[in-house]
Each structure stands twice: as structure tokens, then as C-alpha cells.
DSSP file (Angstrom, degrees, kcal/mol; ACC not computed):
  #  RESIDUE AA STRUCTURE BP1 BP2  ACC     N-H-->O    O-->H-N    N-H-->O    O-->H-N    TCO  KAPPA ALPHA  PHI   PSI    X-CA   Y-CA   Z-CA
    1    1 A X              0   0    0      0, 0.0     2,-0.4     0, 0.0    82,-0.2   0.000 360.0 360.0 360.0 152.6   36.0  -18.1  -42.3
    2    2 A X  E     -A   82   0A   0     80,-0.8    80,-2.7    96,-0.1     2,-0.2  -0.993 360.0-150.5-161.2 147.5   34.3  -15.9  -43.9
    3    3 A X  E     -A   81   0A   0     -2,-0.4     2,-0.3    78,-0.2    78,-0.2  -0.905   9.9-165.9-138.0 156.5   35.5  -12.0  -44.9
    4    4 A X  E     +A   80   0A   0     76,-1.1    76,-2.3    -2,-0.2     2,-0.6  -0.993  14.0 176.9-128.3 113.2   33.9   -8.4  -45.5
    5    5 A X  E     +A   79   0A   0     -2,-0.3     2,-0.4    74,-0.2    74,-0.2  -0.837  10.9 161.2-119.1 106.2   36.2   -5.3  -47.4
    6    6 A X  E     -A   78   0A   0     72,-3.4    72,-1.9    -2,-0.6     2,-0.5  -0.789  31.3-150.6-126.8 164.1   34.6   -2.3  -48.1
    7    7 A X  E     -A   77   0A   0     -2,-0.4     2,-0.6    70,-0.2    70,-0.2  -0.954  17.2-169.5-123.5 118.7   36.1    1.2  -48.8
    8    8 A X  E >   -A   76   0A   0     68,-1.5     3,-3.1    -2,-0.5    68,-0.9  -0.697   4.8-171.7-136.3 109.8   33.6    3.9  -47.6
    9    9 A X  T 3  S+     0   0    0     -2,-0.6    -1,-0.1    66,-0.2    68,-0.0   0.752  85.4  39.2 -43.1 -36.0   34.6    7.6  -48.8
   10   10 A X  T 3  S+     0   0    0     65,-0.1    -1,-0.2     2,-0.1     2,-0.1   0.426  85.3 121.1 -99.6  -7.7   32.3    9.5  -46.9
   11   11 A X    <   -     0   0    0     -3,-3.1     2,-1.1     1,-0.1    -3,-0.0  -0.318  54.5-136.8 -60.4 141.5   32.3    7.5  -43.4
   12   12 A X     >  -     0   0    0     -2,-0.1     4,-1.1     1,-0.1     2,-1.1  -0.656  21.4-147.8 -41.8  53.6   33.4    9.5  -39.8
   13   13 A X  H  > S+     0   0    0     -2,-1.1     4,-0.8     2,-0.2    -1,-0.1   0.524  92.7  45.4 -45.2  -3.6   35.6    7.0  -38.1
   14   14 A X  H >> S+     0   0    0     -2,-1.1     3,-2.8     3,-0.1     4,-1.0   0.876 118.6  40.1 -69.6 -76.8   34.8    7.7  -35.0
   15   15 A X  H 3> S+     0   0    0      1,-0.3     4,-2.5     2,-0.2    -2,-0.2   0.623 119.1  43.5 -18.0 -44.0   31.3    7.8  -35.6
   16   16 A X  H 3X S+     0   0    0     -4,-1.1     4,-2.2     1,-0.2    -1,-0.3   0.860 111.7  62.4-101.2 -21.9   31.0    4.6  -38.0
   17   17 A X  H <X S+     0   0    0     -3,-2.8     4,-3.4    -4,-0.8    -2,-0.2   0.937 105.6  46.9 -29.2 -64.5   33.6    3.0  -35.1
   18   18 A X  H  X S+     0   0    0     -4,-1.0     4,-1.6     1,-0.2     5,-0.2   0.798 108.0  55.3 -24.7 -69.5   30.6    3.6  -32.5
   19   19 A X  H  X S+     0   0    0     -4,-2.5     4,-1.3     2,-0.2     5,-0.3   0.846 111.5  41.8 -64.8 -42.6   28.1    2.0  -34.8
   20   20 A X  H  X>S+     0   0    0     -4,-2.2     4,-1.2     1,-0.2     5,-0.8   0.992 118.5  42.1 -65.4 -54.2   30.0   -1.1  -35.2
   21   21 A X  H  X5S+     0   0    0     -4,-3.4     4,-0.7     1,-0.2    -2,-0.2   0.814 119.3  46.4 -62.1 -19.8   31.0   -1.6  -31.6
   22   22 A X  H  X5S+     0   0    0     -4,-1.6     4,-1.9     2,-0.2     5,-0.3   0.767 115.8  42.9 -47.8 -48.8   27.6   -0.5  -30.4
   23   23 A X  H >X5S+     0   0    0     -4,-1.3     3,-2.1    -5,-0.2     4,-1.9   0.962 112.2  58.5 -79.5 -71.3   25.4   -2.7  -32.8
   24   24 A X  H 3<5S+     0   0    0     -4,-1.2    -1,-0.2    -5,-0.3    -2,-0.2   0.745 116.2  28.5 -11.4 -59.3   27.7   -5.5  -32.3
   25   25 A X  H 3<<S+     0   0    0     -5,-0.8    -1,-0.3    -4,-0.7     6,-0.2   0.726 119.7  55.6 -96.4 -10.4   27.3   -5.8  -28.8
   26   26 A X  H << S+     0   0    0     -3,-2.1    -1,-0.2    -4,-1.9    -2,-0.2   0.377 106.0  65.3 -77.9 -14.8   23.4   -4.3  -28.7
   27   27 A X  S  < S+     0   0    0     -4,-1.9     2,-0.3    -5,-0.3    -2,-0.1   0.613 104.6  25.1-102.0  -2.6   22.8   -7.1  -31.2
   28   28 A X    >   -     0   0    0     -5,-0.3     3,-1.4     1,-0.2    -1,-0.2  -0.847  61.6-139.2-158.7 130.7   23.4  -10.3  -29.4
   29   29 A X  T 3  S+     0   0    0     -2,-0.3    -1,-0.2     1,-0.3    -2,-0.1   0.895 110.7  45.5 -51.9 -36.3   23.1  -11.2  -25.5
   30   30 A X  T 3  S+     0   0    0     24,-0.1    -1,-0.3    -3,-0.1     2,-0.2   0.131  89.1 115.3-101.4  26.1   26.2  -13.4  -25.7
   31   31 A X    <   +     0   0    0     -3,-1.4     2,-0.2    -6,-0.2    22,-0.2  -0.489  37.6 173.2 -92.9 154.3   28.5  -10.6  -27.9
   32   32 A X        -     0   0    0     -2,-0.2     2,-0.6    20,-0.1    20,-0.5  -0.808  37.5-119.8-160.5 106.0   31.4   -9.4  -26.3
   33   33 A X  E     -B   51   0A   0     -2,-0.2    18,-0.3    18,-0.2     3,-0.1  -0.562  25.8-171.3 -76.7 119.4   34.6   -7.1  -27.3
   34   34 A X  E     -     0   0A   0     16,-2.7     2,-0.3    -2,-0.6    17,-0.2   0.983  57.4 -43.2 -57.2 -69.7   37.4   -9.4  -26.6
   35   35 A X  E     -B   50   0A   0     15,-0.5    15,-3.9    16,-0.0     2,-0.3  -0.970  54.7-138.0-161.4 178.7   39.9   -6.6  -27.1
   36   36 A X  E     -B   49   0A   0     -2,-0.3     2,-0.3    13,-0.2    13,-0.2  -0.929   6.0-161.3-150.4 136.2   41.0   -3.9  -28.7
   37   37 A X  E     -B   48   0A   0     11,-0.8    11,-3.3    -2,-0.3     2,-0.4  -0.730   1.8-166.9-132.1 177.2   43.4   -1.7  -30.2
   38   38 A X  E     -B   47   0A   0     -2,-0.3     2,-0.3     9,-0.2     9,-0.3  -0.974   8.1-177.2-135.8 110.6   44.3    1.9  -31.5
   39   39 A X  E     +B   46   0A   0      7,-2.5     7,-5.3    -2,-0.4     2,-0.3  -0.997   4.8 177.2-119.2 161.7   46.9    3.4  -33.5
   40   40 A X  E     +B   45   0A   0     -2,-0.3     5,-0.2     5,-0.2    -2,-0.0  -0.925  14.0 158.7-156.9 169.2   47.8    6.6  -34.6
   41   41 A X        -     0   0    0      3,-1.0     4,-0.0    -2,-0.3    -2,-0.0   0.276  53.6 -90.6-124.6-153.7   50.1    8.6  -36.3
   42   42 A X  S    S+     0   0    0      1,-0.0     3,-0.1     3,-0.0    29,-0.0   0.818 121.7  30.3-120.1   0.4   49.9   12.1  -38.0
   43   43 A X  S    S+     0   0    0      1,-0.0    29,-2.8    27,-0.0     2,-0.2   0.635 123.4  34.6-104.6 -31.4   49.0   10.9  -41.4
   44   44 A X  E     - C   0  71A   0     27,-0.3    -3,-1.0    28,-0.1     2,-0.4  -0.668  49.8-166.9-140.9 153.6   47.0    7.8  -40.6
   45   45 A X  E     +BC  40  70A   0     25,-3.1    25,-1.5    -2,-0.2     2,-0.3  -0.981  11.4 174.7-145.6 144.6   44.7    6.3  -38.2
   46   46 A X  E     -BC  39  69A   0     -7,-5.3    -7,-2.5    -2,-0.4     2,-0.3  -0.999   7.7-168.4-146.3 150.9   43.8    2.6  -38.0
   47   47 A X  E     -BC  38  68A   0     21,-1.1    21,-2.3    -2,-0.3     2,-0.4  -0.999   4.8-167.0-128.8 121.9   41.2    0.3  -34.9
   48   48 A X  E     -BC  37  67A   0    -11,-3.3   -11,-0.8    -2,-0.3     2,-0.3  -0.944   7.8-170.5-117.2 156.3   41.2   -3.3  -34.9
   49   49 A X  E     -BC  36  66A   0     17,-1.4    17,-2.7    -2,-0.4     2,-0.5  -0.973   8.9-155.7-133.2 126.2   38.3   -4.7  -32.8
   50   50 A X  E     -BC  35  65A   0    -15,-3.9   -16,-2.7    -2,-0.3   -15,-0.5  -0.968  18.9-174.9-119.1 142.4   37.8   -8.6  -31.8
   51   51 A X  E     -BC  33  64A   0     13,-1.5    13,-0.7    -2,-0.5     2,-0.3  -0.717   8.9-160.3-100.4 150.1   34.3   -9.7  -30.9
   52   52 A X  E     + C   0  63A   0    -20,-0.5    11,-0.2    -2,-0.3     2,-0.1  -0.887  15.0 159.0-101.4 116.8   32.9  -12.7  -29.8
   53   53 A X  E     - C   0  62A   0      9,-5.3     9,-0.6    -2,-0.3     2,-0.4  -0.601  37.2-108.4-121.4-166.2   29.7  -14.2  -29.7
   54   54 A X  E     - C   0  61A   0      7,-0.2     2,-1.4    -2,-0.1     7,-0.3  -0.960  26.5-142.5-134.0 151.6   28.0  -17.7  -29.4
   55   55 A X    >>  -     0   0    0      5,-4.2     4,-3.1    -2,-0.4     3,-2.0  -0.400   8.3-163.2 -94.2  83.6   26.4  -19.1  -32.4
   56   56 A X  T 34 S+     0   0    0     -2,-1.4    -1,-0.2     1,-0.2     5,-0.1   0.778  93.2  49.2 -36.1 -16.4   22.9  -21.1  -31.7
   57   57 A X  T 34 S+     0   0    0      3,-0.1    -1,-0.2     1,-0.1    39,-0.1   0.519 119.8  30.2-120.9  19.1   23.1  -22.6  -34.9
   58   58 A X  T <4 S-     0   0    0     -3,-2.0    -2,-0.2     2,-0.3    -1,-0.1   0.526  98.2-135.3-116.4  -8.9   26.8  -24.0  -34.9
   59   59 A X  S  < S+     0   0    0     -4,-3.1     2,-0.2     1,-0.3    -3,-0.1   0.805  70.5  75.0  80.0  23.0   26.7  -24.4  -31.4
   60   60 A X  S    S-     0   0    0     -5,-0.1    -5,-4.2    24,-0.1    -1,-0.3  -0.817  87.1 -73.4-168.8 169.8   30.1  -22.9  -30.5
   61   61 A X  E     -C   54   0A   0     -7,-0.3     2,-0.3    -2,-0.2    -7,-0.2  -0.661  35.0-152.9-101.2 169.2   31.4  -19.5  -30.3
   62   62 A X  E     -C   53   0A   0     -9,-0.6    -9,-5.3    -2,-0.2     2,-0.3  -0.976   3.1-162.9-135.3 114.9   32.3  -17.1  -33.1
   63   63 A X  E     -CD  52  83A   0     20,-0.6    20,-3.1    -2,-0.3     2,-0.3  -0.844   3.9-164.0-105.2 170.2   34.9  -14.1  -33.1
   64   64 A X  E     -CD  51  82A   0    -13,-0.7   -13,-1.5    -2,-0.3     2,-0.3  -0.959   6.9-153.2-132.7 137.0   34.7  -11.5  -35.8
   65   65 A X  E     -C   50   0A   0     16,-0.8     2,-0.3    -2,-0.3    16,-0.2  -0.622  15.0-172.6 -94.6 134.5   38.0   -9.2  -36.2
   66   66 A X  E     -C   49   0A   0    -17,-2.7   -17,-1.4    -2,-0.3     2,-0.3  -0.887   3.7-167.6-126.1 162.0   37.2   -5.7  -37.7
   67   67 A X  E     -C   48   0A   0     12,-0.4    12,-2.7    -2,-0.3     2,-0.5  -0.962   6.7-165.1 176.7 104.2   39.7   -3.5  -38.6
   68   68 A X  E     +CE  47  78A   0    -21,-2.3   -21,-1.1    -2,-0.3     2,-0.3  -0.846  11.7 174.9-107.0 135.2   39.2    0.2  -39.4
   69   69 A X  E     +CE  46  77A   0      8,-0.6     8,-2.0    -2,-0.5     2,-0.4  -0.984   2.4 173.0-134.2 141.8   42.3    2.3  -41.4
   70   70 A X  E     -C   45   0A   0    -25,-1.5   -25,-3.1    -2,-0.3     2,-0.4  -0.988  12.4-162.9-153.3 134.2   41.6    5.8  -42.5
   71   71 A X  E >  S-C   44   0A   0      4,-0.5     3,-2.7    -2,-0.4     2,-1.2  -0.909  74.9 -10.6-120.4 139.4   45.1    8.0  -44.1
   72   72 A X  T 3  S-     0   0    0    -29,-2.8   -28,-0.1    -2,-0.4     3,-0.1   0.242 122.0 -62.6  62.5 -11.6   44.9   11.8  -44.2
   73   73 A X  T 3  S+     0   0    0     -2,-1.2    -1,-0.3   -30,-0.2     2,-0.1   0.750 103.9 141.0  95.2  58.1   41.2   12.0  -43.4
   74   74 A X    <   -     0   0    0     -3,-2.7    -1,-0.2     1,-0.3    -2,-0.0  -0.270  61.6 -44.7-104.3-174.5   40.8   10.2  -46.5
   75   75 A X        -     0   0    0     -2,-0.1    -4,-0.5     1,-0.1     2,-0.3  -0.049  64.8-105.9 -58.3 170.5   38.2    7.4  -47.0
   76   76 A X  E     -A    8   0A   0    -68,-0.9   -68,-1.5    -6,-0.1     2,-0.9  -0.677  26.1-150.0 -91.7 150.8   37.7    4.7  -44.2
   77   77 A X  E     -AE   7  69A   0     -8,-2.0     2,-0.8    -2,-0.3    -8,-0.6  -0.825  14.5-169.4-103.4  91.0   39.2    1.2  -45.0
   78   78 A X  E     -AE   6  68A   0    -72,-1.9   -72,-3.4    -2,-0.9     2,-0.5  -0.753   5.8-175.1 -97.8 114.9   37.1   -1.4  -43.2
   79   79 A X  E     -A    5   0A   0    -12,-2.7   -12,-0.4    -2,-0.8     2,-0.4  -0.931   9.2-173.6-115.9 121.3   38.5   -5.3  -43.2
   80   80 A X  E     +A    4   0A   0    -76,-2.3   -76,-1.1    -2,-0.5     2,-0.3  -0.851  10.8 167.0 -84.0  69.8   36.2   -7.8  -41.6
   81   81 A X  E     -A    3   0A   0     -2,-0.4   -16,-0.8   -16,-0.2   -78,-0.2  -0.963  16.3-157.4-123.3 127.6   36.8  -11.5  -40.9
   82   82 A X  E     -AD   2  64A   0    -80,-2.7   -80,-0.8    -2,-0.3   -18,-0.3  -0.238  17.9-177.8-130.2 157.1   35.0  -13.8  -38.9
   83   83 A X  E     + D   0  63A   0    -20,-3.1   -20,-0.6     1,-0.2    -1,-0.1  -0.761  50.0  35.9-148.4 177.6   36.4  -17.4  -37.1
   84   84 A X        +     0   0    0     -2,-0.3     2,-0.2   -22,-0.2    -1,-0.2   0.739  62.9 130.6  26.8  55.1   35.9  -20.4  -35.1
   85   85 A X        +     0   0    0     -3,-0.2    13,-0.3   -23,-0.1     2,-0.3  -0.630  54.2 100.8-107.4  87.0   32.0  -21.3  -36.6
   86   86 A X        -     0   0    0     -2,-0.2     8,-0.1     6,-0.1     6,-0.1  -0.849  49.8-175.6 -64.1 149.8   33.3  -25.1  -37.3
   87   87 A X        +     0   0    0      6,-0.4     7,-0.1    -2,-0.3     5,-0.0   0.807  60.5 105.5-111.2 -52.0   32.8  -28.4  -35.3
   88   88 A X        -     0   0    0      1,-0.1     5,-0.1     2,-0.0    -2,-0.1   0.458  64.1-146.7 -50.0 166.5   35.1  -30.3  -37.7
   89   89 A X  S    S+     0   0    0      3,-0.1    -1,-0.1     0, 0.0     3,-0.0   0.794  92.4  16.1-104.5 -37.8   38.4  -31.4  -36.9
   90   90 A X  S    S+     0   0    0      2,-0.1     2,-0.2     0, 0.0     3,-0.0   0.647 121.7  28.1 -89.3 -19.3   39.7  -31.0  -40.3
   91   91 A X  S    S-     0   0    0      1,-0.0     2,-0.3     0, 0.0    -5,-0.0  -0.565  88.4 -84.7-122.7-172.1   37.7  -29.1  -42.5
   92   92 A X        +     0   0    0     -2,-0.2     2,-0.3    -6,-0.1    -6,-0.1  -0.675  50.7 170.4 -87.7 145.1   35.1  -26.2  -42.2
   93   93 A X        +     0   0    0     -2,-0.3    -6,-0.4    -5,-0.1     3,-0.1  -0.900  63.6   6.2-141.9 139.9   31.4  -27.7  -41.4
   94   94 A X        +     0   0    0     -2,-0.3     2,-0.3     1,-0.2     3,-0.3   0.974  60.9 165.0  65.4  56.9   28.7  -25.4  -40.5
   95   95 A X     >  +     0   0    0      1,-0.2     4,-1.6     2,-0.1    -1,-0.2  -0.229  47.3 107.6-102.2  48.7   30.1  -22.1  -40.9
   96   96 A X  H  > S+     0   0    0     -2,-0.3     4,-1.8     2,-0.2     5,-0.4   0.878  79.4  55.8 -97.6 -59.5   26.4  -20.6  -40.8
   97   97 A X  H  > S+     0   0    0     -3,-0.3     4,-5.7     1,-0.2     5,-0.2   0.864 116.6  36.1 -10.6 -75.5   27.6  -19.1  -36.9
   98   98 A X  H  > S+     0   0    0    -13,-0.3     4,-3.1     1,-0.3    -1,-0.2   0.911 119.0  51.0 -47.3 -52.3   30.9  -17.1  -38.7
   99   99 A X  H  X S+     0   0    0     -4,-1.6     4,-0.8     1,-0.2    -1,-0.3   0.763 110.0  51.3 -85.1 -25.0   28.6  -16.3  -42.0
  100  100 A X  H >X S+     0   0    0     -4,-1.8     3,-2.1     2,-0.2     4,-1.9   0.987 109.0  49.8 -40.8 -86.2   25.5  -14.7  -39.5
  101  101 A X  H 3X S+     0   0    0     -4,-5.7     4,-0.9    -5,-0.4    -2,-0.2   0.843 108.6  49.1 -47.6 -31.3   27.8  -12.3  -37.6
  102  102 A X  H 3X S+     0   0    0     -4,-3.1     4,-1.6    -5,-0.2    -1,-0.2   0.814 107.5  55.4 -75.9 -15.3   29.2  -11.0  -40.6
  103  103 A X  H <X S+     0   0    0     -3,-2.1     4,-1.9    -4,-0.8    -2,-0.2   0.872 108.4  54.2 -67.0 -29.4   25.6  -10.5  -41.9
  104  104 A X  H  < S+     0   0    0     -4,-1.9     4,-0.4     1,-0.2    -1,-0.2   0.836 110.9  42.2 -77.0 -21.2   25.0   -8.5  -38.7
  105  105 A X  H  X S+     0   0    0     -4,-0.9     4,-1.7    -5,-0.4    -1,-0.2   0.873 109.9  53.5 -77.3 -32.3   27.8   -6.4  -39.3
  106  106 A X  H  < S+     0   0    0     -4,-1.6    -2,-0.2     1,-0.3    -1,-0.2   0.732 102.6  57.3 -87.4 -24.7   27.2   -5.9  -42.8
  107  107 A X  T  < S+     0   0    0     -4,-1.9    -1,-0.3     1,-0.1    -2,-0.2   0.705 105.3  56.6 -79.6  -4.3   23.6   -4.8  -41.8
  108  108 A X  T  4        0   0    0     -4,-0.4    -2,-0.2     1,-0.2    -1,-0.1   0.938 360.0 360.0 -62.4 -49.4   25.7   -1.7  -39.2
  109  109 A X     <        0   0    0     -4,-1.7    -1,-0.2    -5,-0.0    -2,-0.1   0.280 360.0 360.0 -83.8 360.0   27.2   -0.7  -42.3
């Protein structure tokens, strides 16, 4: 597993929404939005997005969760974390899949 947190004061959430889900799924033939959901409120707004791709070099697929929160039209809160790049049965092996897709995201950003 492997995780991304950034706080960015100046972002649009719709707009910086767009760019993730766009690039995400412009970025890889086998990317996919799993699902998604939306709330808000009258202070607050928050979008979690699940993704899925499949990783050529773990050989299996890979989701990554993003998670947008934005209060008051304050800064955006972006939480990342990315899942299933392992073959092992007990440990992590090969998490180059998980650690890729969050490099692609991190390049959105």
C-alpha cells in the first residue's frame, strides 16, 4: 500500500476533481473508475473516487482511492491510497504496480 496527503490552498475542486479523474483514466488503457461518491453539506464538501488499473509489472490489478474534502471554500484536502499491487500471500512483494499509479497521480497534481 502505498499513500499520498497533500493540502492544496489554492486548488478549484471541481476543476482539480476533473484533472484527476480525466488523467487517471487518459493515462492508462486498462484504468477504470470503479465508483464513486459525493457528499455535501452547507459548510463542507468532500469526493472519494476508486480507480482501477492493471499493473504490467506486478502483473495483477491495482486500485487507487482518492478522496477530495474541501470546508468553507477553504483549501482542498486530498487523501490518496493505492491497493492490491502484491502476489504474496502473506506479506507485500512487488508493490512497484500500487507505487506507479500513485506516481501518476502525483504527476496530475
Amino acid at each position: 500500500m502505498a499513500k499520498m496527503e497533500r493540502i492544496m490552498p489554492d486548488a478549484d475542486f471541481d476543476k482539480l476533481l476533473s484533472r484527476i479523474t480525466e488523467g487517471i483514466l487518459g493515462g492508462s488503457m486498462s484504468a477504470s473508475l470503479e465508483d464513486a461518491s459525493d457528499f455535501r453539506t452547507e459548510n463542507a464538501r468532500c469526493a472519494v473516487r476508486v480507480f482501477e488499473r492493471y499493473s504490467w509489472a506486478g502483473g495483477n490489478r491495482v486500485s487507487l482511492s482518492v478522496t477530495l474534502f474541501a470546508e468553507n471554500g477553504g483549501p482542498v484536502h486530498l487523501s490518496a491510497i493505492t491497493a492490491g499491487g502484491s502476489q504474496a500471500m502473506f506479506f507485500k512483494v512487488n508493490t512497484f504496480g500500487e507505487e506507479a499509479f500513485l506516481d501518476k497521480l502525483a504527476g496530475l497534481l
